[in-house]
FIRO-205299 format. One record per residue: residue number from 1; x, z, y of N, C-alpha, C in turn. Coordinates in nm, 3 decimals, decimal comma. Layout:
BEGIN
+------+---------+---------+---------+---------+---------+---------+---------+---------+---------+
: resi :      nx :      nz :      ny :     cax :     caz :     cay :      cx :      cz :      cy :
+------+---------+---------+---------+---------+---------+---------+---------+---------+---------+
:  NUM :       X :       Z :       Y :       X :       Z :       Y :       X :       Z :       Y :
...
+------+---------+---------+---------+---------+---------+---------+---------+---------+---------+
# end
This chain:
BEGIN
+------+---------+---------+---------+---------+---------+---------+---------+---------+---------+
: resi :      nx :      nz :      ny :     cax :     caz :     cay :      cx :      cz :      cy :
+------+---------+---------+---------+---------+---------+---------+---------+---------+---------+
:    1 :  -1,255 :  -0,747 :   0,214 :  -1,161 :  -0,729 :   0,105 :  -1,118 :  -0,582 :   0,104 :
:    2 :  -1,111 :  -0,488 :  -0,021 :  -1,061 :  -0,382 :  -0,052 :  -0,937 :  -0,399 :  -0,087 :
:    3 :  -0,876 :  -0,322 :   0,003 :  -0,684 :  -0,322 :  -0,077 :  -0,654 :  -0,192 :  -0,126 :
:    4 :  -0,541 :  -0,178 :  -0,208 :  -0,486 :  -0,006 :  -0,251 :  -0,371 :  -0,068 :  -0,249 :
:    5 :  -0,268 :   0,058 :  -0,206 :  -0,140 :   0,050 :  -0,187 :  -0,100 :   0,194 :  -0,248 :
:    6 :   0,029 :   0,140 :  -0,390 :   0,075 :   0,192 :  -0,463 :   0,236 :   0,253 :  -0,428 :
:    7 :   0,277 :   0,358 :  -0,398 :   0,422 :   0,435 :  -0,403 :   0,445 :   0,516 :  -0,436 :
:    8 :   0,597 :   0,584 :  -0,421 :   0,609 :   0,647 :  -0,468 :   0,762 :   0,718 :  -0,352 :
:    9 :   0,785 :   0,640 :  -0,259 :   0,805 :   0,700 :  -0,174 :   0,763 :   0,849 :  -0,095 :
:   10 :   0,851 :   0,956 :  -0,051 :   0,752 :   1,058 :   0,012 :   0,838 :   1,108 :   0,130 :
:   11 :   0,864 :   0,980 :   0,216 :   0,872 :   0,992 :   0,355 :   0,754 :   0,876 :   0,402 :
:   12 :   0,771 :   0,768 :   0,304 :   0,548 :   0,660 :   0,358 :   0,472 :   0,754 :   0,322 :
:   13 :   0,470 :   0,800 :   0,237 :   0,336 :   0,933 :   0,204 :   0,345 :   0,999 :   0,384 :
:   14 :   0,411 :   1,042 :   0,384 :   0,475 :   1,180 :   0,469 :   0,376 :   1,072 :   0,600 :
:   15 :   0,421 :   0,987 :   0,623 :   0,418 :   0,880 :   0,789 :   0,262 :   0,858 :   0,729 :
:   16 :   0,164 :   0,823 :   0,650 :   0,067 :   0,782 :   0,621 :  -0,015 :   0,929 :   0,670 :
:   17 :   0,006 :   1,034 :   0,605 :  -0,064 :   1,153 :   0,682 :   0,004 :   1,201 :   0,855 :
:   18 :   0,081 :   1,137 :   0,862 :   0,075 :   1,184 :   0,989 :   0,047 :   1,050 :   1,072 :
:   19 :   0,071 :   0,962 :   1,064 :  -0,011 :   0,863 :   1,122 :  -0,097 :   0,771 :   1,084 :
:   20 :  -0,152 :   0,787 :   0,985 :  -0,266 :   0,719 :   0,935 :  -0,241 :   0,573 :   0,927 :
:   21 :  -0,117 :   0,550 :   0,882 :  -0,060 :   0,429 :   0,948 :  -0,007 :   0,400 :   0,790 :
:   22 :  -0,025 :   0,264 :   0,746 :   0,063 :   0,210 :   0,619 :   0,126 :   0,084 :   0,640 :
:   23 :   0,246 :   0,090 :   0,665 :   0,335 :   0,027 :   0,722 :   0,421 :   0,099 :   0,616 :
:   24 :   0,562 :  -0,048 :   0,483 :   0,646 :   0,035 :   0,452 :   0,756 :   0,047 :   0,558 :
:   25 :   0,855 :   0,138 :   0,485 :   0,979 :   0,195 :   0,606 :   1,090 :   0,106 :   0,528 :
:   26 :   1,120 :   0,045 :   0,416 :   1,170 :  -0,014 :   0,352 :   1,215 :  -0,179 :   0,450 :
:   27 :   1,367 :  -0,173 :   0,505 :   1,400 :  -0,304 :   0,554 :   1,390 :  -0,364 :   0,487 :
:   28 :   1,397 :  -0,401 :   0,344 :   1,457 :  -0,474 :   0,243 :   1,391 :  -0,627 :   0,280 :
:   29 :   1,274 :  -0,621 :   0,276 :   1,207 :  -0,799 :   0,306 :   1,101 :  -0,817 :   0,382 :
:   30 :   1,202 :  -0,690 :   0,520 :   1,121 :  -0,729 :   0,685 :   1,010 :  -0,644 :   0,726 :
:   31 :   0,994 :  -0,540 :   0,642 :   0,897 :  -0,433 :   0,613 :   0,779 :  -0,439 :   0,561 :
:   32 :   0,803 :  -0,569 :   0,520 :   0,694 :  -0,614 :   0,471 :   0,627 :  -0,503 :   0,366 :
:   33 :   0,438 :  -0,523 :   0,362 :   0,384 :  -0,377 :   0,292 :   0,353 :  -0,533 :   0,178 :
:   34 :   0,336 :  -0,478 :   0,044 :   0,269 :  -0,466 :  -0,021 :   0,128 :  -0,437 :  -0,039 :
:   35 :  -0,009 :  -0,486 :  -0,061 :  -0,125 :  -0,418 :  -0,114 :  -0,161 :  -0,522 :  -0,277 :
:   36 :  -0,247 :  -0,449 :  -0,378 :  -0,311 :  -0,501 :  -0,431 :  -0,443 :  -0,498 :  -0,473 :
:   37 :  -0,576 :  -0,594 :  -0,516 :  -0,709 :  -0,532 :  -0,509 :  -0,757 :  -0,428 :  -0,590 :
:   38 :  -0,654 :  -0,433 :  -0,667 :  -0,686 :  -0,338 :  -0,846 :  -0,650 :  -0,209 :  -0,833 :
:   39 :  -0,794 :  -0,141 :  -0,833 :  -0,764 :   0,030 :  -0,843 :  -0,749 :   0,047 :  -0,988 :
:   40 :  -0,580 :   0,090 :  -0,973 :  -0,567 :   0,147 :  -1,158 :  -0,586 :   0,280 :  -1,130 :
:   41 :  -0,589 :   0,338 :  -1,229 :  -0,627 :   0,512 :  -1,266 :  -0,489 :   0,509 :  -1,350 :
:   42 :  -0,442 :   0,408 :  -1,420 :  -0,318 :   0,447 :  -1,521 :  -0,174 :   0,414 :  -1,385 :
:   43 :  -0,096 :   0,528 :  -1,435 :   0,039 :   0,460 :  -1,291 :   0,153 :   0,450 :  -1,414 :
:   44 :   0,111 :   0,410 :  -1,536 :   0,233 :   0,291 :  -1,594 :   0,132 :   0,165 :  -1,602 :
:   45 :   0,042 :   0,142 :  -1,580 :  -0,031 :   0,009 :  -1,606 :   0,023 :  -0,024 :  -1,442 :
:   46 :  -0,011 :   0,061 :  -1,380 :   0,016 :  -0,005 :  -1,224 :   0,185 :  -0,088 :  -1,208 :
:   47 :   0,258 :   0,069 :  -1,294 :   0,368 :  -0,029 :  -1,210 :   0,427 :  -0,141 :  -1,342 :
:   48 :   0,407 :  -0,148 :  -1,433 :   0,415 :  -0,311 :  -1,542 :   0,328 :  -0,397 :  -1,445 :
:   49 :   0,234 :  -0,378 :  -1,424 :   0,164 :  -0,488 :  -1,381 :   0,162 :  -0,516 :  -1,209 :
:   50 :   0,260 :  -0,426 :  -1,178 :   0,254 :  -0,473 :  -1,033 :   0,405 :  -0,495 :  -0,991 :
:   51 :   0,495 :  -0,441 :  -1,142 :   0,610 :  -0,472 :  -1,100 :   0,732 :  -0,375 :  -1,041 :
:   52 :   0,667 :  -0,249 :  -1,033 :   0,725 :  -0,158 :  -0,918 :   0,870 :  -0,098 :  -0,985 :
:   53 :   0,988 :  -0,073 :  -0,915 :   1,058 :  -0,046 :  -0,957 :   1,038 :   0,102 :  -0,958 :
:   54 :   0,967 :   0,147 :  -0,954 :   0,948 :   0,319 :  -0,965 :   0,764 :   0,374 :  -1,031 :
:   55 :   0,789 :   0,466 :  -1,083 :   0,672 :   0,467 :  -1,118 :   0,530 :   0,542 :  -0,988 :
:   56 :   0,482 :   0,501 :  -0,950 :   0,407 :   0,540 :  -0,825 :   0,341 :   0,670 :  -0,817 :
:   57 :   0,385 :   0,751 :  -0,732 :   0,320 :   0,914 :  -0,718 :   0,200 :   0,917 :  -0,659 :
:   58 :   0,176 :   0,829 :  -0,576 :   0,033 :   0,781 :  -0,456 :  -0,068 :   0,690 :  -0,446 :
:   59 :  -0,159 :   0,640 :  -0,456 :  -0,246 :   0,545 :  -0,446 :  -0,345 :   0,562 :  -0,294 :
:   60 :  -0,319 :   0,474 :  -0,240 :  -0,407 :   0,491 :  -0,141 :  -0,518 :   0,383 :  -0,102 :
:   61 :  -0,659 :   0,394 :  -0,071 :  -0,719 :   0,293 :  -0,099 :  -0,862 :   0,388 :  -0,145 :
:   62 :  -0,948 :   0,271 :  -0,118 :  -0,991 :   0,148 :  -0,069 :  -1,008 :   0,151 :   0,053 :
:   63 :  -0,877 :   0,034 :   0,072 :  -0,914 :   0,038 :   0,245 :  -0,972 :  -0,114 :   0,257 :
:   64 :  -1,018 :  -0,116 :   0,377 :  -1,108 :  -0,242 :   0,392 :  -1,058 :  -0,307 :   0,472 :
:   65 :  -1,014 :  -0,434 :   0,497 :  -0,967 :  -0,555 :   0,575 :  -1,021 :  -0,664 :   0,579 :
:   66 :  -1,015 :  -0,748 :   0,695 :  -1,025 :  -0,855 :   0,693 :  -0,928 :  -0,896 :   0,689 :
:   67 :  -0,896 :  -1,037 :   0,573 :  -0,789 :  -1,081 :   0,537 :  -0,775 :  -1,219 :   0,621 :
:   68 :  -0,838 :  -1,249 :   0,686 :  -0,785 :  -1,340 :   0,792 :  -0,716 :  -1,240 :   0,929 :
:   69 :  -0,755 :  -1,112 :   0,943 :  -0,676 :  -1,064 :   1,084 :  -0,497 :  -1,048 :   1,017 :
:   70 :  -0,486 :  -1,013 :   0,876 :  -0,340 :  -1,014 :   0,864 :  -0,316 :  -1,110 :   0,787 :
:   71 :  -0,379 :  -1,242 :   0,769 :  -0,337 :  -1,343 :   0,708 :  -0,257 :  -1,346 :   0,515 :
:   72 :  -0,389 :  -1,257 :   0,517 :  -0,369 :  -1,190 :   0,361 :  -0,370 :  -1,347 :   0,233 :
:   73 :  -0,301 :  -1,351 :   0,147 :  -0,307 :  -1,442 :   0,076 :  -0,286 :  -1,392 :  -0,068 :
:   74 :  -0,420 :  -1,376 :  -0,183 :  -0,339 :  -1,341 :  -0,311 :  -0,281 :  -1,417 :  -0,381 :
:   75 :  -0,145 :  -1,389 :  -0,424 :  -0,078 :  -1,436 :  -0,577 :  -0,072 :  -1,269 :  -0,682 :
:   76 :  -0,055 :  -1,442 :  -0,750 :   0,014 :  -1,318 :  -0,913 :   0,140 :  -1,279 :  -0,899 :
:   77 :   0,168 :  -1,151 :  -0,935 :   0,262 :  -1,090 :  -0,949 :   0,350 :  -1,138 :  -1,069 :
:   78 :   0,468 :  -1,153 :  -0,996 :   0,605 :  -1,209 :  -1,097 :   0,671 :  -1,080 :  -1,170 :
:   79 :   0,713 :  -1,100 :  -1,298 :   0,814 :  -1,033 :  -1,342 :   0,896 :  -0,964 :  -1,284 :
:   80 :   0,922 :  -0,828 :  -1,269 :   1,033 :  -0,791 :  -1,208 :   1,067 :  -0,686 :  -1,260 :
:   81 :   1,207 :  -0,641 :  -1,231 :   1,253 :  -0,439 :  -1,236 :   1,210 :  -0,404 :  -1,444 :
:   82 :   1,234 :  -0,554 :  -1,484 :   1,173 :  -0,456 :  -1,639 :   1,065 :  -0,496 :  -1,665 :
:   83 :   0,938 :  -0,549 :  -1,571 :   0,792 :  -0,511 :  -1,612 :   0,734 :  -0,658 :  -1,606 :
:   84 :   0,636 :  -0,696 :  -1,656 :   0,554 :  -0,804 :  -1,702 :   0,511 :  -0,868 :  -1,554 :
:   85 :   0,446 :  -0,760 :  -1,481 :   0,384 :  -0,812 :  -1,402 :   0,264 :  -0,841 :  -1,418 :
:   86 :   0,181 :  -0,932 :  -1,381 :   0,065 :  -1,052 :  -1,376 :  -0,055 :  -0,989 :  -1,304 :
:   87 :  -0,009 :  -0,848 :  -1,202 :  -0,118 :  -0,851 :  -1,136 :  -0,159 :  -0,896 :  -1,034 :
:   88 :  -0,257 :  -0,819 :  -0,935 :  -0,279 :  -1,008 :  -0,789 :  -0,182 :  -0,893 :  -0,706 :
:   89 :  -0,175 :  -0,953 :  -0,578 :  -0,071 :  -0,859 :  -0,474 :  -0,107 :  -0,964 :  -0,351 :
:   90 :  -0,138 :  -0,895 :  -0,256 :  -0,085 :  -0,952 :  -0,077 :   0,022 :  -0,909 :  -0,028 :
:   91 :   0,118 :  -0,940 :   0,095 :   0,142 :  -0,836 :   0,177 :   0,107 :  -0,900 :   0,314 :
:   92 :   0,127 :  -0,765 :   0,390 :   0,171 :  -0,821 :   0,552 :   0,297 :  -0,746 :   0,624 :
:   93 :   0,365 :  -0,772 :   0,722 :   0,449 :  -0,741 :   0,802 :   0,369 :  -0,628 :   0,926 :
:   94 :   0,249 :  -0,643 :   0,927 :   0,160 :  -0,558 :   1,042 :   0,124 :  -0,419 :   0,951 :
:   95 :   0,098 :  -0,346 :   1,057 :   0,050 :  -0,193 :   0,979 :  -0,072 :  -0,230 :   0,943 :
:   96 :  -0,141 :  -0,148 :   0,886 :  -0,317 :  -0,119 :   0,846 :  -0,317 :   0,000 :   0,869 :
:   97 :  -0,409 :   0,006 :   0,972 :  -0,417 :   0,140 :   1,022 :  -0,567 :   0,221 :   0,927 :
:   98 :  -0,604 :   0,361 :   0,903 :  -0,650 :   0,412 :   0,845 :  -0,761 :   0,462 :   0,925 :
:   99 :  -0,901 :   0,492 :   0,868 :  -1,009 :   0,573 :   0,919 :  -0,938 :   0,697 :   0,912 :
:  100 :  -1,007 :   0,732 :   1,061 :  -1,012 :   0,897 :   1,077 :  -1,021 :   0,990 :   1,182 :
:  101 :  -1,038 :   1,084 :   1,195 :  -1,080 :   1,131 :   1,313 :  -0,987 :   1,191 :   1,379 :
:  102 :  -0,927 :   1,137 :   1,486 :  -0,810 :   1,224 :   1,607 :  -0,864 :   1,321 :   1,670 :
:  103 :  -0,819 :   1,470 :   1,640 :  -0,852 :   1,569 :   1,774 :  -0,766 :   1,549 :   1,879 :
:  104 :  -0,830 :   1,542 :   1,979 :  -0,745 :   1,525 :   2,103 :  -0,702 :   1,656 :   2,149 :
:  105 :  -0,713 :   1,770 :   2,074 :  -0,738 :   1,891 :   2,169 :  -0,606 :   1,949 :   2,085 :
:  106 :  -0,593 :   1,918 :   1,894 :  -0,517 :   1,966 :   1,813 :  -0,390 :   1,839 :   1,825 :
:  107 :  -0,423 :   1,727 :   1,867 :  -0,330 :   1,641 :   1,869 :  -0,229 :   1,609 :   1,763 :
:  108 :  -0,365 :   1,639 :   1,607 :  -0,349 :   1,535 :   1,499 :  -0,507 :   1,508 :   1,416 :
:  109 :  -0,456 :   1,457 :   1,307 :  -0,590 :   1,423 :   1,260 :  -0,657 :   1,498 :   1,157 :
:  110 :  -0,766 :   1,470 :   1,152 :  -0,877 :   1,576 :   1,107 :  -0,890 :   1,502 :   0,949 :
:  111 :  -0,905 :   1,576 :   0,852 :  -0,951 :   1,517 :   0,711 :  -1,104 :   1,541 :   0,734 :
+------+---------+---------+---------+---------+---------+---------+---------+---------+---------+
# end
């Protein structure tokens, strides 16, 4: 399964390049992340149809999972914040960690 994860946050941006790590920072419902399968190119189609209360500065993706290691399940996206909704969405409570190459010598990561 391919996921993309849509924000607009830029302290998760900020933690995603420095730890390759997508995990939100958001307590609100347990940190739970968000992903959905749909790479939009439009970021008002994204956030009507995904719901977002902000319009998203970032897309990150295609990342690849197995959706049985985080017990991924899609629904449709409900109405919310204003917007229609009706696109698919998972989340999990676990990070998804990112490809990439660690220098051990620079002690961060390499694009």
């Amino acid at each position: 399964m391919q996921l993309y994860r849509y924000l607009s946050d830029e302290n998760e941006y900020e933690q995603i390049q420095r730890e390759r790590k997508v995990q939100t920072l958001n307590p609100t419902y347990g940190y739970r992340t968000w992903f959905t399968v749909t790479r939009y190119d439009d970021v008002q189609q994204a956030q009507e149809e995904l719901a977002l209360p902000l319009t998203p500065r970032y897309r990150v993706g295609p990342i690849a999972v197995d959706p049985d290691e985080y017990a991924l399940q899609l629904e449709q996206v409900q109405p919310s914040f204003g917007h229609p909704g009706s696109g698919i969405e998972c989340s999990t409570t676990e990070p998804i960690w990112l490809f990439g190459v660690w220098s051990f010598g620079d002690q961060c990561w390499k694009d």
